[in-house]
C-alpha positions in Angstrom: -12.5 -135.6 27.3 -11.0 -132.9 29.7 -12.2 -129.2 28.6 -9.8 -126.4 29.8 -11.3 -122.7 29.9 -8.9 -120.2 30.4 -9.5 -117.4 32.9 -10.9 -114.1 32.0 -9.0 -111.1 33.8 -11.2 -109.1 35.9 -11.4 -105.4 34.8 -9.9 -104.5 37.9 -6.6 -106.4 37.3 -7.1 -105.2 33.4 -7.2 -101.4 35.3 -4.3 -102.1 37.4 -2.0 -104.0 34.5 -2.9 -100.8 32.3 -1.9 -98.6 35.4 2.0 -100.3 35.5 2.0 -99.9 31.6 1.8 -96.0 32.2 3.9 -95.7 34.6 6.8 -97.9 33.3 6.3 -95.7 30.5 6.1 -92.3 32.5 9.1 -93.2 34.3 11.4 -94.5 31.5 11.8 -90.7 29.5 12.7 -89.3 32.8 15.4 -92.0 33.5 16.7 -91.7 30.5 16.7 -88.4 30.7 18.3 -88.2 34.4 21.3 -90.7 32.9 22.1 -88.6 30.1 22.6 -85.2 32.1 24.3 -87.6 34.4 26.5 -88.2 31.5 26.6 -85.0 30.5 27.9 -83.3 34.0 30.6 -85.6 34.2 31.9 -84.9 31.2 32.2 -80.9 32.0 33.1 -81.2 35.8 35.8 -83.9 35.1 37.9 -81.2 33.4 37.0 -78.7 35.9 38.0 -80.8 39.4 40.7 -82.1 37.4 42.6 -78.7 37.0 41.6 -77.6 40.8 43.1 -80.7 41.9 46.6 -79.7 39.8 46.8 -76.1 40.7 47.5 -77.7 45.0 50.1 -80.3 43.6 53.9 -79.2 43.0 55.8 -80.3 39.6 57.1 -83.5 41.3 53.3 -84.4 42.4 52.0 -83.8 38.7 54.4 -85.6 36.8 54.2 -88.9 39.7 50.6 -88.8 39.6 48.7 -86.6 37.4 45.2 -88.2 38.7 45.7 -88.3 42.2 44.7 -85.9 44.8 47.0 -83.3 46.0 48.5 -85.2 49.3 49.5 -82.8 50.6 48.3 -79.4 49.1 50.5 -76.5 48.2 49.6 -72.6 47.2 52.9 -72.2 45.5 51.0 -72.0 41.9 48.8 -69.9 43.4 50.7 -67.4 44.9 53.2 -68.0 41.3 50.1 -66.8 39.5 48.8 -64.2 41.5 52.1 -62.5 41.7 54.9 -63.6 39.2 51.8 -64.0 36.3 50.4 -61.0 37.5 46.7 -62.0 37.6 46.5 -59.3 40.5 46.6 -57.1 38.0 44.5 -58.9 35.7 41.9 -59.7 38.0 41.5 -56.2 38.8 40.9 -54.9 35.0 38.7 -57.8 34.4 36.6 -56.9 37.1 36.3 -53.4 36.6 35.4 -54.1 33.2 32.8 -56.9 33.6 31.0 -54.6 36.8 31.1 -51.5 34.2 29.4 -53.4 31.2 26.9 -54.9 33.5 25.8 -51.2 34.5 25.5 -50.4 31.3 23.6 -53.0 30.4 20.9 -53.1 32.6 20.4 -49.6 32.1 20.3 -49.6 28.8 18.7 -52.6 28.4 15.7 -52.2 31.2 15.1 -48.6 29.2 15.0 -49.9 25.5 12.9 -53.4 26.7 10.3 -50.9 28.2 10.1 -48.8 25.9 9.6 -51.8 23.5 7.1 -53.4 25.3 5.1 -51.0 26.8 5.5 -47.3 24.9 3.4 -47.1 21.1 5.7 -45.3 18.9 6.1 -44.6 15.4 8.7 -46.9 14.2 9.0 -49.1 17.0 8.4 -52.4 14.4 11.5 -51.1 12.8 13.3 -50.6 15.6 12.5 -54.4 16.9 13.9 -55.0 13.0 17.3 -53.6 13.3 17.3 -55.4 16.8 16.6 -59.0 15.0 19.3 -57.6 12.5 22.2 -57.3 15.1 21.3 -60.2 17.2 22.8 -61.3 13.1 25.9 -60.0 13.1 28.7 -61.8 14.7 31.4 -59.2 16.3 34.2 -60.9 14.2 32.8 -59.4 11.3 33.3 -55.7 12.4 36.1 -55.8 14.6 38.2 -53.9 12.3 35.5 -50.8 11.8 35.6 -51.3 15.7 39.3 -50.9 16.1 39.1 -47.7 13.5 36.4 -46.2 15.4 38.0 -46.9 18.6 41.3 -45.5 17.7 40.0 -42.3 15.8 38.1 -41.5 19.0 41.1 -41.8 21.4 39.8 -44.6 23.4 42.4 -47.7 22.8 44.3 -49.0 25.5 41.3 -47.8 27.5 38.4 -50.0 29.5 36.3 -47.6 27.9 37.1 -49.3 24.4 35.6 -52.6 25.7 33.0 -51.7 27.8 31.6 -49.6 25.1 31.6 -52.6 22.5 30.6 -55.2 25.2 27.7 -53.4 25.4 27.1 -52.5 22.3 27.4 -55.8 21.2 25.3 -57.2 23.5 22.4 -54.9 24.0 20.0 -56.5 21.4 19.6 -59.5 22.8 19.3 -58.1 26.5 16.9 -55.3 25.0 14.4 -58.5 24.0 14.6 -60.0 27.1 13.9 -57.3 29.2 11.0 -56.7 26.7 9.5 -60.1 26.9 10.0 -59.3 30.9 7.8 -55.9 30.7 5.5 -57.9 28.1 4.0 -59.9 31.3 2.8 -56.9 33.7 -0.5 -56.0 33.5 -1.7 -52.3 31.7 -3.6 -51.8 34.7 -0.6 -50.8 36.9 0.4 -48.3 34.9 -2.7 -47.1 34.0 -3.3 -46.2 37.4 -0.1 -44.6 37.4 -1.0 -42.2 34.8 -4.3 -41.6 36.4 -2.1 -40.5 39.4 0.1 -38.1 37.3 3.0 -40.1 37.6 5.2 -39.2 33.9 6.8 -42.1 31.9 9.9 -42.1 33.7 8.1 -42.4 37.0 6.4 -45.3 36.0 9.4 -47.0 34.4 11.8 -46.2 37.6 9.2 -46.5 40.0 6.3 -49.2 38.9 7.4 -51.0 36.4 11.4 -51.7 37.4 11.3 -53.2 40.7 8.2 -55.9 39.2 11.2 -57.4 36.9 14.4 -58.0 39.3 14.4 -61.3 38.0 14.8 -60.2 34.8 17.5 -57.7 35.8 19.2 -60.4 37.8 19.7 -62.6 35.0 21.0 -59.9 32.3 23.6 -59.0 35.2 24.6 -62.5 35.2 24.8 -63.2 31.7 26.5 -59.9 30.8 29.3 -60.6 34.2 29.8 -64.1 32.4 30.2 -63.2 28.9 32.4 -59.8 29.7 34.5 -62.1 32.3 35.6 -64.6 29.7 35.3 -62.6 27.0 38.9 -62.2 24.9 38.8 -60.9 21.5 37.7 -57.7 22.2 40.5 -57.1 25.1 43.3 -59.0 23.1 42.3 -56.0 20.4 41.6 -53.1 22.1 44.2 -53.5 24.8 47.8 -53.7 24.8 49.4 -52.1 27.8 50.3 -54.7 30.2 48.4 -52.5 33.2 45.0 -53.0 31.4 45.3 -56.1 30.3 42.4 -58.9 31.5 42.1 -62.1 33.0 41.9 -64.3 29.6 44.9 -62.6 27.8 46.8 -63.7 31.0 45.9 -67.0 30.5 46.3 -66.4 26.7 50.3 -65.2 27.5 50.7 -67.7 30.4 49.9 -70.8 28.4 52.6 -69.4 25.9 55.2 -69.1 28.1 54.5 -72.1 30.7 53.2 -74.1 28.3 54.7 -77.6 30.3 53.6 -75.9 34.0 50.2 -77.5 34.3 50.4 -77.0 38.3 50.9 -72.8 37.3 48.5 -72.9 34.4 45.6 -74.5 36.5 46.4 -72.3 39.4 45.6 -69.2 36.9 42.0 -71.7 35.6 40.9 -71.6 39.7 41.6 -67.5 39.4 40.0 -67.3 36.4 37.0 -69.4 36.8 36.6 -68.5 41.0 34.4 -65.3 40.7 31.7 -67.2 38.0 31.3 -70.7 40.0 30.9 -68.3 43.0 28.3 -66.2 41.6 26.3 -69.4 40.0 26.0 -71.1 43.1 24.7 -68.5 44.8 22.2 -66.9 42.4 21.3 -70.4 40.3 18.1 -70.3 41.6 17.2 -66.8 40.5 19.1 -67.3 37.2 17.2 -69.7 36.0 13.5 -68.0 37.4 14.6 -65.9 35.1 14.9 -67.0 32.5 11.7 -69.2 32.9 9.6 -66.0 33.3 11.6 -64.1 30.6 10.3 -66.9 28.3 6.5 -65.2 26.8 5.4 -65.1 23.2 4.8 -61.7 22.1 
């Protein structure tokens, strides 16, 4: 009679098969997780290289093949846009609105987010209240006591009218962030600034600003994005054609040129330029931060 024994694993190959367990298992998540972003950024390029690619064809080249590349590339809709569409015109009140709210903002902003963070006040709990309350309100809700305020002071058909309510609108969220920015230096530098004589401007301009660029980086960014595509406040507020912005454009040329997909993606590349521009050049510094804005309070 033939007795079999079976073969004990060593601990070394029971160390080893437990290693590959881990890693198979470490590895998997981030797979996953790499083929659903994949997923995910294929989805919102697609539309994205899809108009670019339209805006170069002519009508013939659109209708023939929709998908194909532009073989060979005209600026017709371009210069259509630019000119007959009037985006130059556009362009130009969209950017000096979007550059003025940004000012604002960080100003504003970088003074109420220190003041917040590092200032002890009486009421300043109720002041962070009211901030948490507007962060609440959507601006849908009060853009008629908007309009009425803006037209009883003078100021429609004027960039001030927008500016004014971009900022507005937007300041309590931008006021925490900055806050949660001041909330990671360290008392000791302004400590030492008083103990210098420095006053509480001085240390706010002078100590305490230039230690949160990244934080100042990222609400110019935000606010540029959010003012540049922004459209109810500007379809409201203005109504001359001379102050008009880049998404009412696009609002009036989808109206009338509604079957021109070459013309309406040539005014998509104006619109969208000046944004993929400015992300791929500060992306890096965007997201920094937002990582460092991130603290508990």
């Amino acid at each position: 009679m033939i007795e079999t024994t079976a073969v004990k694993a060593t601990p070394a190959a029971k160390t080893s098969q437990q290693a590959r367990r881990r890693t198979l298992g470490q590895r998997f998540p981030g797979l996953a997780l790499y083929a659903y972003l994949s997923i995910v950024a294929v989805f919102a390029i697609a539309p994205l290289i899809l108009a670019w690619s339209t805006a170069f064809k002519t009508r013939p080249q659109v209708v023939e093949n929709p998908y194909g590349l532009p073989i060979p590339p005209t600026l017709d809709n371009l210069i259509e846009a630019w000119t007959t569409g009037r985006f130059s015109v556009y362009f130009i009140s969209s950017l000096v609105i979007a550059l003025a709210s940004v000012l604002g903002m960080i100003v504003l902003a970088s003074l109420a987010g220190y003041g917040l963070a590092r200032m002890k006040f009486w009421g300043r709990r109720f002041v962070i209240v009211l901030l948490l309350l507007g962060l609440t309100i959507p601006v849908t809700a009060i853009i008629l006591p908007l309009y009425t305020l803006m037209r009883d002071l003078g100021l429609l058909n004027t960039y001030a009218s927008v500016v004014i309510t971009q900022v507005a609108v937007g300041l309590p969220f931008f006021a925490f962030l900055m806050r949660a920015f001041f909330l990671r230096l360290p008392n000791a530098l302004e400590d030492a600034a008083r103990m210098d004589g420095a006053s509480e401007l001085r240390i706010y301009w002078s100590v305490m600003l230039p230690l949160v660029r990244p934080g100042i980086l990222t609400v110019a960014l935000l606010q540029f994005l959010w003012s540049w595509n922004n459209l109810l406040l500007p379809l409201v507020f203005l109504t001359g054609e001379s102050v008009r912005t880049l998404p009412i454009g696009m609002l009036l040329l989808s109206g009338r040129f509604t079957t021109d997909y070459g013309l309406l993606s040539a005014a998509v590349i104006i619109l969208t330029f000046p944004v993929i521009v400015l992300f791929l050049f500060f992306q890096r510094n965007f997201v920094a931060g937002l990582a460092s804005g991130a603290v508990k309070d």
